[in-house]
DRENPA-3360 file (N, C-alpha, C; in nm, 2 decimals, always signed):
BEGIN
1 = XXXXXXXX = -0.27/-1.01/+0.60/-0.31/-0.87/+0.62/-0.26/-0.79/+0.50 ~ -0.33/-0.73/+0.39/-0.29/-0.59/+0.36/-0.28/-0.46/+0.38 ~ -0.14/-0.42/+0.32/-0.11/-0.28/+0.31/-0.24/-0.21/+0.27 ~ -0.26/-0.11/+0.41/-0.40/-0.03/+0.35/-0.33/+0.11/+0.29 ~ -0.30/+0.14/+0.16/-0.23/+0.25/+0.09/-0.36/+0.33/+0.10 ~ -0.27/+0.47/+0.16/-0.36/+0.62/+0.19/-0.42/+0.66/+0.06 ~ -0.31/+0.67/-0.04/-0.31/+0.67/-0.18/-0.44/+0.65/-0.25 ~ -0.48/+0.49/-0.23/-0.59/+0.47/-0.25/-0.76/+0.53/-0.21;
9 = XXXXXXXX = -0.74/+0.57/-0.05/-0.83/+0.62/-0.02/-0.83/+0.78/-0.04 ~ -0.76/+0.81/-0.05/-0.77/+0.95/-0.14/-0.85/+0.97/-0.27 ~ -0.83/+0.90/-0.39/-0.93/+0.88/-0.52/-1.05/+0.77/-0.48 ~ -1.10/+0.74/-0.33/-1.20/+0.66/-0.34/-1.37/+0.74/-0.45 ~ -1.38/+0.67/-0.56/-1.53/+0.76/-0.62/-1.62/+0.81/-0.51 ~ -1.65/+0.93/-0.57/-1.82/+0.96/-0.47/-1.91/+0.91/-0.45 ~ -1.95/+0.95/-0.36/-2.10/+0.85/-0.34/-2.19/+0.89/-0.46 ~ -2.17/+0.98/-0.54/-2.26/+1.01/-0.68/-2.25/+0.94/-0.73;
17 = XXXXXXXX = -2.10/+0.92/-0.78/-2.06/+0.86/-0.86/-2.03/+0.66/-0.87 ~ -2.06/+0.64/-0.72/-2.09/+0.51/-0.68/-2.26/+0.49/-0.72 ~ -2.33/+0.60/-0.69/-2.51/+0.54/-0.71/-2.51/+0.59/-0.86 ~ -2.42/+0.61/-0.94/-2.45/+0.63/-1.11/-2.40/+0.48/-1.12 ~ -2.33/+0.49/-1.09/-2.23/+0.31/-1.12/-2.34/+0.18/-1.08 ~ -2.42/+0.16/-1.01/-2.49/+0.08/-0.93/-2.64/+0.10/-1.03 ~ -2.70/+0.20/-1.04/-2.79/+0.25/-1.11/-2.75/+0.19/-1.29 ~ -2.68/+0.23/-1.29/-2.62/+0.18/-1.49/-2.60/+0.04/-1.48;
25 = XXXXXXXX = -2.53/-0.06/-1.40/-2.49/-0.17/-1.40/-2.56/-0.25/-1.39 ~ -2.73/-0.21/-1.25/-2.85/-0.29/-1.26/-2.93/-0.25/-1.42 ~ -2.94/-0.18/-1.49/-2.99/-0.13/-1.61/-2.90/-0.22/-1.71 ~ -2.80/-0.19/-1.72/-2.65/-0.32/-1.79/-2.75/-0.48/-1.79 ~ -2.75/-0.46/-1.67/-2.76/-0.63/-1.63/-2.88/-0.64/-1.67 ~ -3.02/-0.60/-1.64/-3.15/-0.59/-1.72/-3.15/-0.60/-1.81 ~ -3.06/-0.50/-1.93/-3.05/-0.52/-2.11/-3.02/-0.70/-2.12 ~ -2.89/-0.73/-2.08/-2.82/-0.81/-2.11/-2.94/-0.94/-2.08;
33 = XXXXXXXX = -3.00/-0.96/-1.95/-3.08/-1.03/-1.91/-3.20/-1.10/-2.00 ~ -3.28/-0.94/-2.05/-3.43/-0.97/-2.14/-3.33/-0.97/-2.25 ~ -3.25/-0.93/-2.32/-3.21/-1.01/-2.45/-3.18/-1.11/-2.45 ~ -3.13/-1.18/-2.34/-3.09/-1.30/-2.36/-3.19/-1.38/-2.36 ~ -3.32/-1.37/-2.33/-3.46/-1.43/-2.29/-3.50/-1.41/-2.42 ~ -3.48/-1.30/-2.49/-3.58/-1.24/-2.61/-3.50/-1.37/-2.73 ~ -3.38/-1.37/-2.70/-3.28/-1.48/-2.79/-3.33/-1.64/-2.75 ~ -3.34/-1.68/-2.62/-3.40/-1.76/-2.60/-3.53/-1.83/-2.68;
41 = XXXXXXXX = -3.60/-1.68/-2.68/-3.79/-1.74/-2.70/-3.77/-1.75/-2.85 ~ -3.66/-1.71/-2.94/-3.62/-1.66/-3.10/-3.64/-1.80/-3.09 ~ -3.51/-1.85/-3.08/-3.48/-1.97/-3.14/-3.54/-2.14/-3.05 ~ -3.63/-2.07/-3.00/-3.72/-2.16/-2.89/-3.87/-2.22/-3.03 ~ -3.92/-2.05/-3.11/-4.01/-2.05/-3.15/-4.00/-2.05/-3.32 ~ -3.87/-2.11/-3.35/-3.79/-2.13/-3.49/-3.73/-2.27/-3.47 ~ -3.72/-2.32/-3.32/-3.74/-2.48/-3.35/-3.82/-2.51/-3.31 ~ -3.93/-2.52/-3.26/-4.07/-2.59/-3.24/-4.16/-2.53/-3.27;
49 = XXXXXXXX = -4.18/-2.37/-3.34/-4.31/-2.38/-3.46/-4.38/-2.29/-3.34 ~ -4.37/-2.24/-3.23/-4.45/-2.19/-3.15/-4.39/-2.10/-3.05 ~ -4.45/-2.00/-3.03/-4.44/-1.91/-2.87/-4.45/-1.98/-2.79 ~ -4.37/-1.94/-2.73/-4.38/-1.91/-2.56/-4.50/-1.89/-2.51 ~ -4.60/-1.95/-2.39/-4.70/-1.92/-2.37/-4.69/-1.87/-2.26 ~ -4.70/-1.68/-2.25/-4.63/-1.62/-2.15/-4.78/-1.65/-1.98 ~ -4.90/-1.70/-2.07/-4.95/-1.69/-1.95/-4.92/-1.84/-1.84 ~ -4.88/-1.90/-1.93/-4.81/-2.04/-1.85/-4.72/-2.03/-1.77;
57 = XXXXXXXX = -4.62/-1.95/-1.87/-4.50/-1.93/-1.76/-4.54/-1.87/-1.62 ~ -4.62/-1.75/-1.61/-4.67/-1.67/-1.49/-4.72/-1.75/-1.40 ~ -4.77/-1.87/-1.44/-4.86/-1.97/-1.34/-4.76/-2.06/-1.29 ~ -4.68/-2.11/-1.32/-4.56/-2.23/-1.31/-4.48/-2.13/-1.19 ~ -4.48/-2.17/-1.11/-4.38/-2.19/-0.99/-4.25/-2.20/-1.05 ~ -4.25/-2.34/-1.10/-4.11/-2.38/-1.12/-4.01/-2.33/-1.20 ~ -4.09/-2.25/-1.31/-4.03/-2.18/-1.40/-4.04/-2.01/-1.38 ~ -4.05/-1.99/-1.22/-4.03/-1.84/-1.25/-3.93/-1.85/-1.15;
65 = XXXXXXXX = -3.90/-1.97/-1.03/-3.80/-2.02/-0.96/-3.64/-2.03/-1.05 ~ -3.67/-2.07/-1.17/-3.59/-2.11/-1.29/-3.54/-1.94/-1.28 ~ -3.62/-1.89/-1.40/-3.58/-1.74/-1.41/-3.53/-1.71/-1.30 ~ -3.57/-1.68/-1.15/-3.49/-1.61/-1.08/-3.34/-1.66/-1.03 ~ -3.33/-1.78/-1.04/-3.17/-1.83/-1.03/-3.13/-1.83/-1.17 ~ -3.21/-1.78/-1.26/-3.13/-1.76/-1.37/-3.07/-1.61/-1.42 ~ -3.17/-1.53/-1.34/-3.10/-1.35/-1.35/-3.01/-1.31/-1.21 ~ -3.07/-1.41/-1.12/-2.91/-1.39/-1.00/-2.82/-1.46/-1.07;
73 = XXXXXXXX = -2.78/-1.55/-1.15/-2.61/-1.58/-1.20/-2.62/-1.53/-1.30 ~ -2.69/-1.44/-1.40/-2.62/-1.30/-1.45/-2.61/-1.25/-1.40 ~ -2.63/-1.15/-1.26/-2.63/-1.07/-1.16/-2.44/-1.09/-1.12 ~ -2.45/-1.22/-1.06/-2.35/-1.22/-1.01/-2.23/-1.27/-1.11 ~ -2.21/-1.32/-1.25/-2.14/-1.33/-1.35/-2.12/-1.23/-1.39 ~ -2.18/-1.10/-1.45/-2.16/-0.99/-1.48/-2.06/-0.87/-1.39 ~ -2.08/-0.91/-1.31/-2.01/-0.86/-1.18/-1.86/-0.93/-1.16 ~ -1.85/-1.02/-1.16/-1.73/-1.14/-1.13/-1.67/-1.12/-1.22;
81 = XXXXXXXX = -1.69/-1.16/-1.35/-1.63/-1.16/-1.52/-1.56/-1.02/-1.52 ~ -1.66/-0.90/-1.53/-1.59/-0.77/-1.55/-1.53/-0.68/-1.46 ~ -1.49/-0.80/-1.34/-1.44/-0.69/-1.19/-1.35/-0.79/-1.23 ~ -1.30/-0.87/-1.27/-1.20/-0.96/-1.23/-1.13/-0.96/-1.33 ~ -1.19/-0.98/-1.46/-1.09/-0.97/-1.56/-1.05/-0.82/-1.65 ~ -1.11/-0.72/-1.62/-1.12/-0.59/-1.69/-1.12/-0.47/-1.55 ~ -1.11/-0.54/-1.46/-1.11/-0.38/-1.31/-1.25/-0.34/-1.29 ~ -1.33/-0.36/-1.43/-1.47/-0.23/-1.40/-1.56/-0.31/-1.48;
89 = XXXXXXXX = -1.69/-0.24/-1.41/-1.78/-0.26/-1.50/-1.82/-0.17/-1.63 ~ -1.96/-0.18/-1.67/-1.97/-0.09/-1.82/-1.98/+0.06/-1.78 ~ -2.03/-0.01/-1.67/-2.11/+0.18/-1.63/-1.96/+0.25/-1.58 ~ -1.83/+0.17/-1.46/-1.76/+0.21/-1.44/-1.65/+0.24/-1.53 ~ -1.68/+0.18/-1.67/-1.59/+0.26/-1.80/-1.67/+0.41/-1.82 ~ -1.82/+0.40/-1.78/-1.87/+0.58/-1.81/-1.81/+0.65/-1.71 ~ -1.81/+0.60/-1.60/-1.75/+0.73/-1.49/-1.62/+0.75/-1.43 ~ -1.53/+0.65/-1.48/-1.40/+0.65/-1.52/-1.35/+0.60/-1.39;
97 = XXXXXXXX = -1.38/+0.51/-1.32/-1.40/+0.44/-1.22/-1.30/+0.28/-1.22 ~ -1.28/+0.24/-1.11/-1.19/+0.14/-1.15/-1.18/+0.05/-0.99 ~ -1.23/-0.05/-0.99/-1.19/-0.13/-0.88/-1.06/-0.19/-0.87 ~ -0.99/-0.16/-0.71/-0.89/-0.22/-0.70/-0.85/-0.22/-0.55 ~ -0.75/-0.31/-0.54/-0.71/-0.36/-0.36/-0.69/-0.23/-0.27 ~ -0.71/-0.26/-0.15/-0.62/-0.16/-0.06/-0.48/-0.14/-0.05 ~ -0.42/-0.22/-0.12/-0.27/-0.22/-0.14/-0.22/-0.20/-0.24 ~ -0.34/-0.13/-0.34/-0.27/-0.07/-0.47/-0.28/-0.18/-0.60;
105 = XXXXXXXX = -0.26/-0.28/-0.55/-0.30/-0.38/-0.72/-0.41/-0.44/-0.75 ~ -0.45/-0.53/-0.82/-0.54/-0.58/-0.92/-0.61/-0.64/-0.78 ~ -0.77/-0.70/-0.79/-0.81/-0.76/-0.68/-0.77/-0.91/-0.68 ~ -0.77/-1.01/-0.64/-0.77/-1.12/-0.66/-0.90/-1.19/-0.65 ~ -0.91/-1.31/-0.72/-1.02/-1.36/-0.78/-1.12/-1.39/-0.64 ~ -1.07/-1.42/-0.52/-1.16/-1.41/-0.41/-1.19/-1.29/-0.38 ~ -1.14/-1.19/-0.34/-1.14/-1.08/-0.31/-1.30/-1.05/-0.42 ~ -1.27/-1.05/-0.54/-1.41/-1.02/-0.63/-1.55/-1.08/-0.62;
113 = XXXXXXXX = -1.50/-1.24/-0.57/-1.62/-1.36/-0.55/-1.67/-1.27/-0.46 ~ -1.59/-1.23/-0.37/-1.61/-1.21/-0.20/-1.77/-1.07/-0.19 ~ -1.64/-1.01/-0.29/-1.70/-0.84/-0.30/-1.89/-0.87/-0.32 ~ -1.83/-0.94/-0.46/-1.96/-0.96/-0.55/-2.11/-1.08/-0.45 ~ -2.07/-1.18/-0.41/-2.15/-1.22/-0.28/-2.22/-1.14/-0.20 ~ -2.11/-1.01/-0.10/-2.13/-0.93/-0.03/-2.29/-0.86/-0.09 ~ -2.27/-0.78/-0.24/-2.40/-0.71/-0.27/-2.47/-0.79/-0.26 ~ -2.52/-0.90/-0.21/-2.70/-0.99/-0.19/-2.70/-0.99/-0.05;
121 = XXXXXXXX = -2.60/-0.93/+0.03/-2.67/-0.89/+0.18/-2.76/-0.79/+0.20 ~ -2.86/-0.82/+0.23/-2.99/-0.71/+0.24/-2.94/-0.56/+0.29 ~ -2.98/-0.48/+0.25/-2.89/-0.31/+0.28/-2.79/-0.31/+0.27 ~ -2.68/-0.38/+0.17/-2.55/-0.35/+0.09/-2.51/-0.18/+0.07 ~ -2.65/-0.15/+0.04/-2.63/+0.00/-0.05/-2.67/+0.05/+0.07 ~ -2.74/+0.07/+0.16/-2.71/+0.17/+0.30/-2.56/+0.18/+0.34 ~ -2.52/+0.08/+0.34/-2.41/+0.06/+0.42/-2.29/+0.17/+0.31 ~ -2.32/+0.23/+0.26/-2.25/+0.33/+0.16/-2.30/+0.47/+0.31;
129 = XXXXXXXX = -2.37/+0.45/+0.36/-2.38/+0.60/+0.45/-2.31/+0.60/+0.54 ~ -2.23/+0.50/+0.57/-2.08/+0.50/+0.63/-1.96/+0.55/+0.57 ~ -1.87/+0.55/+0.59/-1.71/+0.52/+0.52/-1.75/+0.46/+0.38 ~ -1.70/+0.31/+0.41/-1.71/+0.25/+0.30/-1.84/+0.13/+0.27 ~ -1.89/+0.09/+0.16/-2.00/-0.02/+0.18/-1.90/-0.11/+0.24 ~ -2.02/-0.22/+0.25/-2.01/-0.35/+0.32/-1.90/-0.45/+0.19 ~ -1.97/-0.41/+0.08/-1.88/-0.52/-0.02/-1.74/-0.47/-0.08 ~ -1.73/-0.30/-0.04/-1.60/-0.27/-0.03/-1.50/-0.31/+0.08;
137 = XXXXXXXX = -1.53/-0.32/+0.20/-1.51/-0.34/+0.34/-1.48/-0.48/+0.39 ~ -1.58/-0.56/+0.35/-1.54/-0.73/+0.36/-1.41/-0.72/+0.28 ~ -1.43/-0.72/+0.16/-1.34/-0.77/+0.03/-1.20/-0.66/+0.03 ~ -1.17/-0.60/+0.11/-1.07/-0.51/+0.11/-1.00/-0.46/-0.02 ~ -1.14/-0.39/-0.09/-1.13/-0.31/-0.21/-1.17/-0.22/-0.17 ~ -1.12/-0.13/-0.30/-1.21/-0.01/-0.31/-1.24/+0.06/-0.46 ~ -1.34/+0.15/-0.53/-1.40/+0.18/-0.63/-1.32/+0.36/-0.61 ~ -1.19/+0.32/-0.74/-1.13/+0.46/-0.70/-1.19/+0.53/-0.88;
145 = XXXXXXXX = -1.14/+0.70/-0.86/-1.16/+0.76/-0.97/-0.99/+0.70/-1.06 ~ -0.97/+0.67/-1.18/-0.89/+0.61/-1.17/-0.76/+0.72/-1.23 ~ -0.82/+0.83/-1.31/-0.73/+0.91/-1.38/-0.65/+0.98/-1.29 ~ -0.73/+1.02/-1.13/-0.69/+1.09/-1.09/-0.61/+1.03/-0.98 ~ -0.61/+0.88/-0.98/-0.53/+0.81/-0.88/-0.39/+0.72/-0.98 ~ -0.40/+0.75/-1.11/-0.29/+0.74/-1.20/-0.22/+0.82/-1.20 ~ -0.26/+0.99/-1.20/-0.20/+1.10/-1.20/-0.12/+1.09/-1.10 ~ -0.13/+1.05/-1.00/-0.07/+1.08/-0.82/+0.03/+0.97/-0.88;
153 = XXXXXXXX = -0.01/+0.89/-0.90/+0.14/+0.76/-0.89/+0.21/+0.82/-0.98 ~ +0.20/+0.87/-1.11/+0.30/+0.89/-1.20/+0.37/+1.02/-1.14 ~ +0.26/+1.14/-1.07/+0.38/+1.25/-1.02/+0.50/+1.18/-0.89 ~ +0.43/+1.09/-0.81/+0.52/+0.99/-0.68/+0.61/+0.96/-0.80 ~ +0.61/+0.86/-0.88/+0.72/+0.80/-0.96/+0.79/+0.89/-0.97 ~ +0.81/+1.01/-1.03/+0.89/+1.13/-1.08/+0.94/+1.16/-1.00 ~ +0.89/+1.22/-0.88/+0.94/+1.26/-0.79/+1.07/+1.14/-0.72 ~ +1.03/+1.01/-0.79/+1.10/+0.93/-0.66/+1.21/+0.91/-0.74;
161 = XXXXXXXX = +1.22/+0.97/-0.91/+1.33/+0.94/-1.02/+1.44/+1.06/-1.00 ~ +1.37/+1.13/-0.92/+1.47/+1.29/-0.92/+1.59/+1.25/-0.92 ~ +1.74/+1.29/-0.98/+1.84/+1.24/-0.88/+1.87/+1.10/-0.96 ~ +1.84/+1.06/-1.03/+1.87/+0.90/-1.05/+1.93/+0.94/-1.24 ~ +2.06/+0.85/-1.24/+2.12/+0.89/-1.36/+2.06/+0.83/-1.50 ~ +1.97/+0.88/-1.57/+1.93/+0.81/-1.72/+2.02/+0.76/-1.81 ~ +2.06/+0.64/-1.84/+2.12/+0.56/-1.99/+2.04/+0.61/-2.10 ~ +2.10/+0.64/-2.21/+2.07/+0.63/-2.32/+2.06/+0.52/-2.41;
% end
């Protein structure tokens, strides 16, 4: 069981600023997606002398089954990679946003699997018209403003240095 720090839920982001983050990140993930396809068909049509025959692909089952397990594990790598090793995603470097535990530190690498799984449960994003979503909630994170949840620890810190003798 973790420490659920108040602290935390005090700088939780807005729900604006959660549907800006969700909104830029599916758009993130889109860029990143058709370039990587566009890079694909490049060097697809620079070694074998030919395009892509896009009306083929549309007719093949198997290759649009392909594509879709192939934009859900950038869906869910994009997510995992930049929640786990960097706190945030791209969008959450624009809105100054920062995932992190209910007990104040870094998430742990389940905690993120966990989170990031959670968004492919059908109505993930309703469940924001509660408290907290579902993938904040399972994964016992939360998506705080981060400047202003750095500010509060460093005035705590000070306050808790009052009184205490400095070496030179």
């Amino acid at each position: 069981m973790r420490k659920h720090l108040q602290i935390v839920d005090r700088h939780k982001a807005s729900l604006g600023t959660r549907f800006a983050n969700s909104l830029l990140d599916g758009i993130f993930i889109q860029v990143i997606y058709y370039g990587s396809l566009l890079v694909f068909g490049i060097i697809y049509a620079i070694i074998f002398g030919e395009a892509i025959d896009s009306e083929a692909i549309e007719e093949d089952t198997a290759i649009n089954l392909a594509f879709t397990f192939l934009y859900i594990t950038f869906h869910l790598c994009y997510y995992i990679l930049m929640e786990y090793y960097l706190g945030k995603t791209i969008a959450k470097y624009i809105t100054g946003t920062k995932v992190i535990s209910i007990d104040g530190n870094n998430p742990t690498i389940g905690q993120i699997v966990g989170r990031t799984f959670s968004r492919l449960v059908p109505f993930d994003a309703l469940s924001f018209l509660g408290e907290n979503g579902w993938h904040d909630s399972w994964s016992d994170t939360r998506v705080i403003n981060i400047k202003k949840y750095q500010a509060e620890k460093q005035v705590k810190s000070e306050i808790d240095s009052l009184g205490e003798k400095e070496f030179a």
